[in-house]
N, C-alpha and C positions, 0 to 999 in steps of 0.2 A: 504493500500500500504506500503510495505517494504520502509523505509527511504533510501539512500545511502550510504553505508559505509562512515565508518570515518576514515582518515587516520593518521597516527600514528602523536605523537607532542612530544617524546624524554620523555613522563612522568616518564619513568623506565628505564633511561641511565645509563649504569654504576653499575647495580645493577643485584644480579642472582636470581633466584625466582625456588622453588621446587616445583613442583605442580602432585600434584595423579589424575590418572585416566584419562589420557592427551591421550589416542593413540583415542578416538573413534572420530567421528563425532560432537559430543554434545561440552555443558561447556567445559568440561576440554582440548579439541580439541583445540575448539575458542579460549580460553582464553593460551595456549601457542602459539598460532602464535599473538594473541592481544600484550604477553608480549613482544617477539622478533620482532615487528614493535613498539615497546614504547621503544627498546634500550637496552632490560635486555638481561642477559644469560639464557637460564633456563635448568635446568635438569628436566627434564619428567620421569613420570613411571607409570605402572600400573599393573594388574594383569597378561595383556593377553601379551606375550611376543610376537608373535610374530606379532598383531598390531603394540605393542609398536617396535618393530624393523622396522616397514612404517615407522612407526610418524616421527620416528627421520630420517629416512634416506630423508625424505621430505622435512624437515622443514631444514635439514642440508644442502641438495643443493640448497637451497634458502637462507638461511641468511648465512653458513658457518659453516662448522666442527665445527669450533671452540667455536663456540657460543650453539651448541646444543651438549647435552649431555643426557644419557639414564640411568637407572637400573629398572629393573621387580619389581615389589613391591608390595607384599601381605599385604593390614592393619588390616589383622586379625592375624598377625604374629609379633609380637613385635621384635624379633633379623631380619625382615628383612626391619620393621621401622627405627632402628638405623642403619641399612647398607645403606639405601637411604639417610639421612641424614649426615652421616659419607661418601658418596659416595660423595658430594658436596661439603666439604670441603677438599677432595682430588682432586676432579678435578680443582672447582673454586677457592680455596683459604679460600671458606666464603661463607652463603647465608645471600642474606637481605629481604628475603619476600617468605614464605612458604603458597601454595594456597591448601588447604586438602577441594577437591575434591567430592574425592570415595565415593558412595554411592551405596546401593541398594533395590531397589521396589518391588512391586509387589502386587497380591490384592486378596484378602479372607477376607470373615467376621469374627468377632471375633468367634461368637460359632462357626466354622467350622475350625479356625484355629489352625496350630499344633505349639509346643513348638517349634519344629522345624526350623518353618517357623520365630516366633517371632527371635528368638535368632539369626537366621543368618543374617536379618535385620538389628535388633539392633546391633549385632557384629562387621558390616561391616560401617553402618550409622553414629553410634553415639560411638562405643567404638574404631572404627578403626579414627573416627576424634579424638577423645581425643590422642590415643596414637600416631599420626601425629605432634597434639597440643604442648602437652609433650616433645617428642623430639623435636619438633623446638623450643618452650622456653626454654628447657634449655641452648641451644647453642645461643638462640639468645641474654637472658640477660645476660651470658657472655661476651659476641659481645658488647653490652654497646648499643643496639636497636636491631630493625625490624618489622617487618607487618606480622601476621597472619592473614588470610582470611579466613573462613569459608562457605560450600556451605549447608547452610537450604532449607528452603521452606516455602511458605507460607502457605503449608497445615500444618505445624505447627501450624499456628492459627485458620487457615478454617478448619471445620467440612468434610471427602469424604467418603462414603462409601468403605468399602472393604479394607482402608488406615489406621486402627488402629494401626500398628506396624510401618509405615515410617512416619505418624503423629507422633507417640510418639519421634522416633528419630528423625527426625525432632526440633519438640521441644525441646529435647534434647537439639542439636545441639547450640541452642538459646540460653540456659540459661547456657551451658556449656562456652560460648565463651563469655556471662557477665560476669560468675562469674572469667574465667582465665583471663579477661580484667585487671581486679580490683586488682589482684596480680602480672600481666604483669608491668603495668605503674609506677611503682618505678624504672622498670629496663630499661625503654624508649622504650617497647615494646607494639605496640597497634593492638588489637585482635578486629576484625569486622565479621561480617557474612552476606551473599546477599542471598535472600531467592526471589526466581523466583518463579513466576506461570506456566507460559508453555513455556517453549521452544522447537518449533521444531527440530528433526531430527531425524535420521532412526532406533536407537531402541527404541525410543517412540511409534513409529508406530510396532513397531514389538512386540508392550507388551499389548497395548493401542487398544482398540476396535474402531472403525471407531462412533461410534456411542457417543460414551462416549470422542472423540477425540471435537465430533462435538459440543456435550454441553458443556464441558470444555472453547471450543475456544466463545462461544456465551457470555459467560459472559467477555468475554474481552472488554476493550471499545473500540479497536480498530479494534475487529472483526477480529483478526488475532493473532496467537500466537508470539512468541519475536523469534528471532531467536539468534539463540547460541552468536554470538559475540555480540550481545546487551547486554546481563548478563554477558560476559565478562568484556566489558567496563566497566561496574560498578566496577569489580573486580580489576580491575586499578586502578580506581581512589581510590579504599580504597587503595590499594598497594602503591600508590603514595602521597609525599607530600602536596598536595589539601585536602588531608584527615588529616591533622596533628592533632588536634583537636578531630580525632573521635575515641573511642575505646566502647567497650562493646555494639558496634550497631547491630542492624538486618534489612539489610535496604532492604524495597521490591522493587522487581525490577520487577513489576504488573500493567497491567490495569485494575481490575477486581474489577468486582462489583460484590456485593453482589446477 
């Protein structure tokens, strides 16, 4: 049984948070209506423009123009990483907590796989989180702090068929957001990552076999997948001062057994 929503407790008052890949259904969805009932501003973006033009118009006549704000953002494209970023301190003034989101799946084995396929994976996973990373540290340890949040998986560390190239980024993902932890926290900037097991919602299903949805979800212990604002919530509380103490984590956000 699905728990009952949580309602919001002011953990991100006063604060703007940039987050990639915010127009669909899933994480990045959840987790900007999580931030805007925890008090933040956020600027949203993502690839699909004109999702991204719903999100905000949604999310803006429920909290307020003024608190929601948009730009389209490719992070396979470095000048329009720094426009999202550079769009945030035109709008807000400032960010204090940048959520890098964007990923992308998909499933072929390895001998059957093409360079192709590996590279826009990777490209989008684990090089578009880096250069996400990138720009928000630099402007953050200027800023004299902030929170970087990172979205892994835990099939970074679980073994899945068909998942060699989102495993690798994946773990990527992991050891990228250790090792910029460790060069963050001089500048009172601390870099975490939440690595979900399954979270339902509608392009999961639209990627994901019924079949393979089914064994996925059995190894859960709760015999049911998480649903988007659950991994949100986590993404909070690393965004939030609750977390002050934690940097270079990867913290599962899993029922699953082995």
């Amino acid at each position: 049984m699905t728990p009952p929503y949580v309602a919001g407790h002011g953990l991100l008052a006063g604060r703007v948070v940039v987050l990639t890949a915010a127009a669909g259904a899933g994480i990045g969805g959840a987790t900007a209506r999580r931030c805007l009932e925890e008090g933040a501003d956020v600027l949203l973006s993502d690839a699909h423009e004109r999702r991204l033009g719903a999100a905000r118009a949604e999310l803006a006549a429920e909290f307020g123009a003024d608190r929601v704000d948009a730009l389209p953002c490719d992070v396979t494209d470095e000048a329009q990483v720094q426009a999202l970023y550079a769009r945030a301190l035109d709008r807000f003034g400032r960010f204090d907590v940048a959520v890098n989101n964007a990923g992308l799946g998909g499933t072929a084995d390895l001998a059957d796989m093409t360079d192709e396929q590996w590279n826009r994976v990777l490209d989008i996973t684990l090089t578009g989180t880096m250069r996400c990373t990138r720009a928000a540290l630099r402007h953050l340890r200027g800023q004299g702090g902030g929170v970087i949040v990172n979205n892994a998986s835990v099939i970074g560390w679980r073994a899945q068929r068909g998942q060699a190239h989102y495993a690798a980024a994946k773990a990527g993902v992991m050891a990228l957001t250790r090792c910029a932890a460790l060069e963050a926290a001089a500048h009172g900037v601390r870099i975490n990552a939440v690595s979900p097991s399954l979270a339902m919602h509608p392009h999961l299903v639209k990627v994901t076999s019924p079949e393979l949805l089914e064994e996925l979800t059995a190894r859960e212990a709760f015999g049911r997948c998480a649903e988007p604002w659950e991994v949100a919530n986590v993404i909070v509380f690393l965004a939030s001062d609750y977390a002050s103490y934690m940097t270079g984590e990867a913290v599962s956000v899993s029922s699953q057994h082995p």
